[in-house]
Each structure stands twice: as C-alpha cells, then as structure tokens.
C-alpha positions in Angstrom: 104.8 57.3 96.7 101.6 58.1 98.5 99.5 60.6 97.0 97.8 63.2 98.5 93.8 62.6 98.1 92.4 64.7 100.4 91.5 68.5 98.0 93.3 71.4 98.5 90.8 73.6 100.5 92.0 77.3 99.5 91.2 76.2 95.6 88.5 73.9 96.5 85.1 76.4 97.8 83.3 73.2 99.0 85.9 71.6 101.5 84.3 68.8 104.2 85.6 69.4 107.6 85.3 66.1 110.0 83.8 66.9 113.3 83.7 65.0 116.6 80.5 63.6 117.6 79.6 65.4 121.0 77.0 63.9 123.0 76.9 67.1 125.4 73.4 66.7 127.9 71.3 69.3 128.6 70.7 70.4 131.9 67.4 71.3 132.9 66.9 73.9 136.0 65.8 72.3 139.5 62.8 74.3 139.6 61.4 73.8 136.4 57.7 72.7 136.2 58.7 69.3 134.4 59.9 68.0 137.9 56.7 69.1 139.7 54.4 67.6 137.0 56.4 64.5 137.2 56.3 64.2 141.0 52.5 64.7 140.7 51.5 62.4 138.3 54.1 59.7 139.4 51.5 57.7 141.6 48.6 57.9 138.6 48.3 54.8 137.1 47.9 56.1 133.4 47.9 52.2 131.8 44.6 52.1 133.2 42.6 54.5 130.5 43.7 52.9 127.8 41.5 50.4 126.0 42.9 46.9 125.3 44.3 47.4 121.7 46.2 44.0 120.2 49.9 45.7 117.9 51.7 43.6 116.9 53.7 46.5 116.2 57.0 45.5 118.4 58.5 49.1 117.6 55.6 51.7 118.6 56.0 54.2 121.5 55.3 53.7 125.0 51.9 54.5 125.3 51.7 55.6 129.0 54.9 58.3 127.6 53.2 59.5 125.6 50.1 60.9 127.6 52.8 62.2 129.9 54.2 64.3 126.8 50.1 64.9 126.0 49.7 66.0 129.7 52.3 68.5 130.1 51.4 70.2 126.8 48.4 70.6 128.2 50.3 72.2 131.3 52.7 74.2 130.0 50.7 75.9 126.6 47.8 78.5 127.2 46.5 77.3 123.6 45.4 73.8 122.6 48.7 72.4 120.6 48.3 70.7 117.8 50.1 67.0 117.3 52.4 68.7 114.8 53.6 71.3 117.3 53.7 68.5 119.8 56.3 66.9 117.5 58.2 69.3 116.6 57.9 70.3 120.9 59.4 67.1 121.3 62.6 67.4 118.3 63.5 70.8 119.8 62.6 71.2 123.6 64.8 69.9 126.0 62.0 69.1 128.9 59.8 67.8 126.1 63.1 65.5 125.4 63.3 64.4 129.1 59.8 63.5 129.0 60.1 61.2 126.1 63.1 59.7 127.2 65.0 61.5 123.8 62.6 59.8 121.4 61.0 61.9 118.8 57.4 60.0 118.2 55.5 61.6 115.3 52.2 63.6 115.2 50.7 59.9 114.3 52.2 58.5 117.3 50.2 61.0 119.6 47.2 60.5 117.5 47.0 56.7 117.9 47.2 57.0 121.3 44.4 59.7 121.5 42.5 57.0 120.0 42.8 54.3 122.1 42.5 56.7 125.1 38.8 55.5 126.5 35.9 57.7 126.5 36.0 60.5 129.0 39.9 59.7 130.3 41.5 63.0 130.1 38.8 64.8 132.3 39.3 61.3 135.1 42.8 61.7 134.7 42.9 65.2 135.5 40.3 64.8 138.3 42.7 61.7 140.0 45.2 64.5 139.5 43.9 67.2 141.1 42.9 65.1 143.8 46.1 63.1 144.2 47.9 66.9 144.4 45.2 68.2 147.0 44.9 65.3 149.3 48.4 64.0 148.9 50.5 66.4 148.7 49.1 69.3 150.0 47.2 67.9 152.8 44.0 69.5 152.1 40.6 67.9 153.3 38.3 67.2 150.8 35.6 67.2 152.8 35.9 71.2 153.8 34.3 73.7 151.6 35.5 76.9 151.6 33.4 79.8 150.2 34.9 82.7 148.7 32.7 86.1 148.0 35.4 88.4 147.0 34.4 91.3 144.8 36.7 93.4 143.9 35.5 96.6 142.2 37.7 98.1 138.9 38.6 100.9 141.1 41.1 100.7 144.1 40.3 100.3 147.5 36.2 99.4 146.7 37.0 95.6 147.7 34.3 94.4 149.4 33.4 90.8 151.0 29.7 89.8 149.0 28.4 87.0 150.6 29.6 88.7 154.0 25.7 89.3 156.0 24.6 85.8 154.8 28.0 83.8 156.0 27.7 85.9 159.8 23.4 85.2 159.7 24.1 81.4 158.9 26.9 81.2 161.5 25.0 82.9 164.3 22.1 80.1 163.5 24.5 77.6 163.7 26.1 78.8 166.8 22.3 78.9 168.0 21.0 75.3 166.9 24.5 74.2 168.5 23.9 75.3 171.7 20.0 73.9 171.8 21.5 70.7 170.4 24.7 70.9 173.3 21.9 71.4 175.8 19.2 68.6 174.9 22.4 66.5 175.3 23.2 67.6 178.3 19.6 67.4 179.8 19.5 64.1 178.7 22.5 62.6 180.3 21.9 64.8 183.8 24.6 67.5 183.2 22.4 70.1 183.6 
C-alpha cells in the first residue's frame, strides 16, 4: 500500500505549492526612448574607446553593452546614478533588461569598464553622437550657425528679439559688400 507523503495542508500552516515556470516577455511600447537611443547610437563604433585590456576572464560582460546600459542612464536620469542603482536599474527595469540582453552585471561590472574607458571617451562619444543624430538623421548642416537672441521677460507678452538692430546692421553690410563684390565681377568680365 502506497502511502500518502505529501502533508495534509489544512493541519500543516507551512504547505509548498508547486508552480509552473512562466517565461512570460515583457513588452516594451514602440515609442519608448530605448528604440530611439538605440537607432542613434547603432552606427557609433563604441569598441573604439576602450583601451586594450588582456582578461583572461572568459565569463565577463560585453564591454561595448555595457556603455550602452552607462549611456542611456545617462539619457533617461536627471541625476548622476550611481553603479548600484545602475544594478539594481538593470534587475528591475524592463528597458534596462532589453539593453543588457537580460543579464544582470554588477555595480563592479560597470566600474571595470569605466576604467578601461580611455581618457576623455564619454565627452567624444557623446560629441560622434550628437553629430551622428544632427547630420545623419536629421539632415542639418553643420556648417550653418544659427543665432538665437530671444529674451523673454518674466512677465507676458514683454518678449523681445535682443540681438535684433545688430543681425539687420550686419545683414544690410553684407547685402552692401555683396553687391560691390557682384559688381567688380561683373566689370571685370564685361557685364556691365
């Protein structure tokens, strides 16, 4: 006769229940900032501001991953995030999670590869970055500069355009030193 081993759970307080392992995704929305950042920095070579560090660690992180995870803190926080939030960002976030590609590195992870990041690499990263979004893929020239004088006063309707007599003084010179230049060109080929 087969006995029955599993506890009587009305007398027993502290019954196990077995539970099916789920592996349900998580969806992230279409517009979230995640696929933007990705789409802008997926033409940067990071592997480039790294310095040459020999591991023979065969198990450590992806270390172009995890400036991407460093990179998007930076993006998405208004305060500087420590490594330990950035962990714990990374245990509990579900775009943190797509970005690590559902790894959890530790706060040591992101601090070895702050450390082998080369001198100065965040600010050239984020200037190949901002270029690469301006030129790229928003078609502005670089070589335009656009000045922008706006005041606007703490009460409404006081806006007012600062730089407005020197921009329409310069422009009338240039309009002027133009035409001289237009018309020593023309005198010298005989259009006059």
């Amino acid at each position: 006769m087969l006995k029955n081993i599993q506890p009587n759970y009305i007398h027993y307080p502290f019954g196990v229940q077995e539970s099916l392992a789920l592996d349900v995704p998580v969806r992230i929305q279409s517009d979230d900032p995640v696929y933007s950042f990705l789409e802008a920095i997926e033409r940067i070579n990071l592997a480039k501001y790294f310095a040459p560090v020999r591991s023979n660690n065969s198990s450590s992180h992806d270390r172009v991953m995890l400036l991407r995870v460093i990179l998007f803190s930076y993006m998405t926080s208004r305060k500087n995030i420590s490594l330990r939030e950035l962990e714990s960002l990374c245990r509990t976030d579900c775009r943190f999670l797509y970005l690590s590609n559902y790894e959890m590195p530790s706060h040591q992870a992101f601090k070895r590869v702050l450390d082998i990041l080369q001198e100065g690499a965040i600010d050239d990263i984020f200037f190949e970055l901002s270029h690469h979004i301006a030129v790229d893929l928003m078609c502005i020239d670089p070589h335009v500069q656009f000045v922008d004088g706006t005041k606007i006063e703490a009460n409404a309707h006081k806006n007012s355009f600062v730089y407005k007599k020197r921009i329409v003084n310069s422009r009338k010179k240039l309009y002027l030193s133009a035409s001289a230049l237009l018309s020593e060109i023309n005198s010298f080929f005989g259009y006059d």
